[in-house]
C-alpha positions in Angstrom: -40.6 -34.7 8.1 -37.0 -35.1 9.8 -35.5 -35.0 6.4 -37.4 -31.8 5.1 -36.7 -30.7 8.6 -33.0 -31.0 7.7 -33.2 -29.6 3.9 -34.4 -26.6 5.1 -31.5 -26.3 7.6 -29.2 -27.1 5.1 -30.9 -24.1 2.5 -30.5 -21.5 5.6 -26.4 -22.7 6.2 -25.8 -22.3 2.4 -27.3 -18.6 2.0 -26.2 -17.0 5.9 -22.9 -19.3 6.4 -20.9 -19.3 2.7 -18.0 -21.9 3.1 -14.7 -19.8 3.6 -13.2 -19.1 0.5 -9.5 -20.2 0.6 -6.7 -17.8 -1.2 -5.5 -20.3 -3.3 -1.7 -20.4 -4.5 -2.5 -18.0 -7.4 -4.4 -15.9 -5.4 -1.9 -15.4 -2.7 0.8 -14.9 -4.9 -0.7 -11.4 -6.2 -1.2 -10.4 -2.4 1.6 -7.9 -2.0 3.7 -7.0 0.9 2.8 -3.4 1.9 6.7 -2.7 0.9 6.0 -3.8 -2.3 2.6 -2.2 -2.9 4.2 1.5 -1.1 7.0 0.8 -4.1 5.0 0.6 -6.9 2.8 3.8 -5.6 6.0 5.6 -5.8 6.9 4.1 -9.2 3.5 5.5 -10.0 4.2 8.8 -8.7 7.6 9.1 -10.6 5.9 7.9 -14.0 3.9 10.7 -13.2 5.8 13.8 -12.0 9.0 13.2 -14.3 7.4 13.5 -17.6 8.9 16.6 -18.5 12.4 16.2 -16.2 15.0 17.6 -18.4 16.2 15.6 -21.4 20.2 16.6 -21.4 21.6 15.2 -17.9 25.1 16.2 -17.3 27.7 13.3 -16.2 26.0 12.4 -12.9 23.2 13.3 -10.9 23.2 13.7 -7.2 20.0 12.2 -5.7 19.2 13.1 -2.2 16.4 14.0 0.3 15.9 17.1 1.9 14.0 16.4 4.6 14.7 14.1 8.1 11.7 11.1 7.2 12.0 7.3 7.8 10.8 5.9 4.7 13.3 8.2 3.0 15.7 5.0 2.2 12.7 3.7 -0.1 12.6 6.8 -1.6 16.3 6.7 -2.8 15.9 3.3 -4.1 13.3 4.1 -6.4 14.2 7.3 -7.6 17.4 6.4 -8.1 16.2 2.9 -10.0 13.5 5.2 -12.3 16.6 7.3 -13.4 18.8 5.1 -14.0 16.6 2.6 -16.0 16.0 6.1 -18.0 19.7 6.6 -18.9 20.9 8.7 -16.4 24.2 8.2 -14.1 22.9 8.5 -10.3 24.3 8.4 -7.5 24.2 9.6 -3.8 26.4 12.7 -2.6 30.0 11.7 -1.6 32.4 14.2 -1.3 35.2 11.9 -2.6 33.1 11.3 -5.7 32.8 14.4 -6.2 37.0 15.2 -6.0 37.3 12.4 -8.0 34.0 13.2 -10.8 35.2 16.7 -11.9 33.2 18.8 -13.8 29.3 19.6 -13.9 26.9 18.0 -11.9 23.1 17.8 -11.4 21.4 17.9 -7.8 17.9 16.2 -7.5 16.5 17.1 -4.2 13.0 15.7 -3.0 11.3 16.5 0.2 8.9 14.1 1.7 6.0 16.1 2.7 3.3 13.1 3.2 4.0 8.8 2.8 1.5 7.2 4.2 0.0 4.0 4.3 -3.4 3.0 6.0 -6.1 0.8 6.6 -9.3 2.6 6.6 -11.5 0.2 6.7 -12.7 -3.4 7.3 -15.5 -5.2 5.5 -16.9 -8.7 4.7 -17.0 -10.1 1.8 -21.4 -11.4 2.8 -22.6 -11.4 6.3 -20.4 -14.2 7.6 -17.6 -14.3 4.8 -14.0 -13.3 5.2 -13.1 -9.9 6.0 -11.3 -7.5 3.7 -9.2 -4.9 4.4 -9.0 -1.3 2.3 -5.2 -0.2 2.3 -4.3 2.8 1.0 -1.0 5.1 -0.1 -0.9 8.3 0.3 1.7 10.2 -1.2 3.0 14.2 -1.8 6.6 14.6 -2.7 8.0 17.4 -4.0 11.7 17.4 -6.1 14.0 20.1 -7.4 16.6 19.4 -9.9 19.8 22.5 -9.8 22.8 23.1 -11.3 25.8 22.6 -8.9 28.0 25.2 -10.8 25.4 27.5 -11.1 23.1 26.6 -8.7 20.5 27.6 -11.0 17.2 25.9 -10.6 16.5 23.7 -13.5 13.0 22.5 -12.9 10.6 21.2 -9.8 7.4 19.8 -9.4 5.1 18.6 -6.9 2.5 15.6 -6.8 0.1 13.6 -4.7 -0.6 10.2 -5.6 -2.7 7.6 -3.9 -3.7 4.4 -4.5 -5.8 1.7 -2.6 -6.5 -2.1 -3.2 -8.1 -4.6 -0.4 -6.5 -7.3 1.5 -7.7 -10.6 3.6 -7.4 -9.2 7.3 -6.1 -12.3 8.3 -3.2 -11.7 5.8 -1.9 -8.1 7.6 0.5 -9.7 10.1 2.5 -12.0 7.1 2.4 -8.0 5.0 3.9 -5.9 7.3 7.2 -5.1 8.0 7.6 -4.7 12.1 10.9 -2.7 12.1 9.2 0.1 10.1 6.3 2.1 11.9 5.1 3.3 8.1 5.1 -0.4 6.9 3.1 -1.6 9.6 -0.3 0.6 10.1 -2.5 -0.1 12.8 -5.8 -1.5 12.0 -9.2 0.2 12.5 -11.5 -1.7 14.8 -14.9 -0.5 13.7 -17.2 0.6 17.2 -20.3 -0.5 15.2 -19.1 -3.9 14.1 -17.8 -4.5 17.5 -21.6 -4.8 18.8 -23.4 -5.5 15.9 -21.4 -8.8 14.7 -22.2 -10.8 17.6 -26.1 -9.6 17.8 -26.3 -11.2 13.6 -24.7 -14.3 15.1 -26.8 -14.8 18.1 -30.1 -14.1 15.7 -29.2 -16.5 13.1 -27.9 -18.9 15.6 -31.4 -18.4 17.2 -33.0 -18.4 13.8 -31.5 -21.7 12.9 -32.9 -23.2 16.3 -36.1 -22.1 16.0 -36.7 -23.8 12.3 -35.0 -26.7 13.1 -37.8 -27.3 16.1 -40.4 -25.7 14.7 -40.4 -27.8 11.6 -40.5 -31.1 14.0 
């Protein structure tokens, strides 16, 4: 009787309590920093927006952003990594580059209007398995390319990009990066989850009681 008693304990801890399932070395190594995932959404957006930038670039390009935002440094890198590896001579305005780079240049403005990263939502995996965290990118930059003789406009373009993948919540801290406020996104605590969590552990804990005495 004691040993049914304790097979049927055993059946209940295998279906409500899965065993924590470990992010092994593998695993953890395709976890990305949210630097690292924001990068690659802005790769993505490039790829995207640039597919018809003009063909013909001049001796240099002037990359720079036209509005006052803090993750504007991340844009530069990319942009001016995504030209670059394309051919084209970039470089940030200097005005003794400039004196010392005569003849026609390009000016590649982009305005920030929206980079934003988030956490929307937390989830478990089952009932009692890890939680998982959606995080989500959510991009609209717009860029105009001119003609510093001229000052003709040569082309612009606007786009919105997001993207989204899920994380192990008890992976966020190690992610962020603290000394940006756009790398570091505070997470949602769910009102409903805050109540109802405990109640499904007191019931099972209750449950498990009850069939462990009752079976006696």
């Amino acid at each position: 009787m004691m040993f049914k008693s304790l097979w049927r304990l055993l059946l209940f801890l295998l279906v409500f309590f899965p065993s924590a399932q470990m992010i092994n070395g593998q695993e953890q190594a395709e976890i990305k920093t949210n630097e690292s995932f924001l990068r690659e959404s802005v790769q993505e957006l490039l790829g995207e927006t640039f597919v018809d930038f003009p063909k013909d670039p001049p001796r240099l390009i002037f990359v720079h952003s036209d509005s006052d935002n803090s993750a504007a440094w991340l844009v530069d890198q990319e942009l001016t990594s995504y030209l670059t590896s394309r051919g084209f001579e970039v470089a940030l305005p200097r005005p003794e580059l400039e004196s010392e780079r005569p003849g026609s240049f390009w000016d590649l403005g982009y305005r920030i209007i929206e980079l934003r990263l988030e956490y929307p939502a937390v989830k478990r995996k089952r009932l009692f398995g890890k939680k998982l965290v959606t995080r989500e990118a959510s991009l609209n930059l717009s860029f105009r390319l001119t003609d510093r003789d001229s000052g003709k406009i040569l082309w612009a373009k606007r786009k919105n990009h997001g993207s989204a993948d899920q994380i192990p919540e008890n992976k966020i801290h190690a992610l962020e990066n603290q000394e940006y406020a756009f790398l570091s996104p505070g997470k949602p605590q769910g009102a409903i989850s805050k109540y109802v969590e405990p109640a499904l552990v007191a019931a099972v804990v209750g449950g498990l009681v009850y069939l462990f005495f009752a079976s006696r």
